[in-house]
C-alpha positions as CSV (number, residue, x, y, z in Angstrom):
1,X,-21.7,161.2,75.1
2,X,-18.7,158.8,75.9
3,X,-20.5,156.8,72.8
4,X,-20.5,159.4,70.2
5,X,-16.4,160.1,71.1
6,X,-16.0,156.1,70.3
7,X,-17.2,156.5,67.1
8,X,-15.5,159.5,65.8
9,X,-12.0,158.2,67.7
10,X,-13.4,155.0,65.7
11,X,-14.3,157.3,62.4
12,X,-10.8,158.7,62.6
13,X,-9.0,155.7,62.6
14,X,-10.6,154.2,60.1
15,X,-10.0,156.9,57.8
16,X,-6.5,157.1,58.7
17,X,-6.1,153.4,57.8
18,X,-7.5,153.7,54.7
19,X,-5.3,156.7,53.3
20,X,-2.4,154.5,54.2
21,X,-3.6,151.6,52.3
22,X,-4.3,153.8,49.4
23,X,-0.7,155.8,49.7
24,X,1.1,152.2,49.7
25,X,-1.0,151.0,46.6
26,X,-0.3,154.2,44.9
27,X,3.4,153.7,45.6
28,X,3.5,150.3,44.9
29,X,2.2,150.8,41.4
30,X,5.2,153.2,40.7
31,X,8.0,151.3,38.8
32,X,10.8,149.9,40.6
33,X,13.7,152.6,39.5
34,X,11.2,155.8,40.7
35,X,10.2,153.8,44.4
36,X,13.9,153.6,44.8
37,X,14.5,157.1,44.2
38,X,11.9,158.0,46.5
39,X,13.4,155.9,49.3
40,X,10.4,153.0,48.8
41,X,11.4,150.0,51.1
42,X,11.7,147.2,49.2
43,X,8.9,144.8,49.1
44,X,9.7,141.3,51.0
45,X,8.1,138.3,50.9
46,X,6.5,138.1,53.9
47,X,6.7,141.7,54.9
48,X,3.7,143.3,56.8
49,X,1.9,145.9,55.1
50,X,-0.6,148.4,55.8
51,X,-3.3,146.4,54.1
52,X,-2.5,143.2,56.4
53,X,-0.7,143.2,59.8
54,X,0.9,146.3,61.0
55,X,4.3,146.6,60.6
56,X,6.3,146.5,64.1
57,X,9.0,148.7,62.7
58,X,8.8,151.9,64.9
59,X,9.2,149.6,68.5
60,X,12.3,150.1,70.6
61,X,15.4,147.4,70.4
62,X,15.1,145.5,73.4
């Protein structure tokens, strides 16, 4: 059993990860002037995205 959980925990993630990458390319084909009024963060050179690294954003200030 602990196998099938791993894959549907694994399933689940992988869709997850997807919809985000799909969300941000949707977004990111917008034009500049409507990303801004939707409160878009502006793209950076060496930013991390969902479709490479994972951002670090959300972790506490140390």
């Amino acid at each position: 059993m602990f196998g099938i959980y791993s894959l549907v925990r694994y399933a689940r993630r992988l869709h997850a990860s997807r919809e985000r990458a799909r969300m941000e390319r949707i977004f990111l084909d917008l034009p500049i002037e409507l990303q801004r009024d939707i409160g878009w963060p502006e793209i950076r050179e060496n930013a991390p995205t969902v479709l490479g690294q994972p951002a670090q954003c959300c972790s506490p200030a140390q």
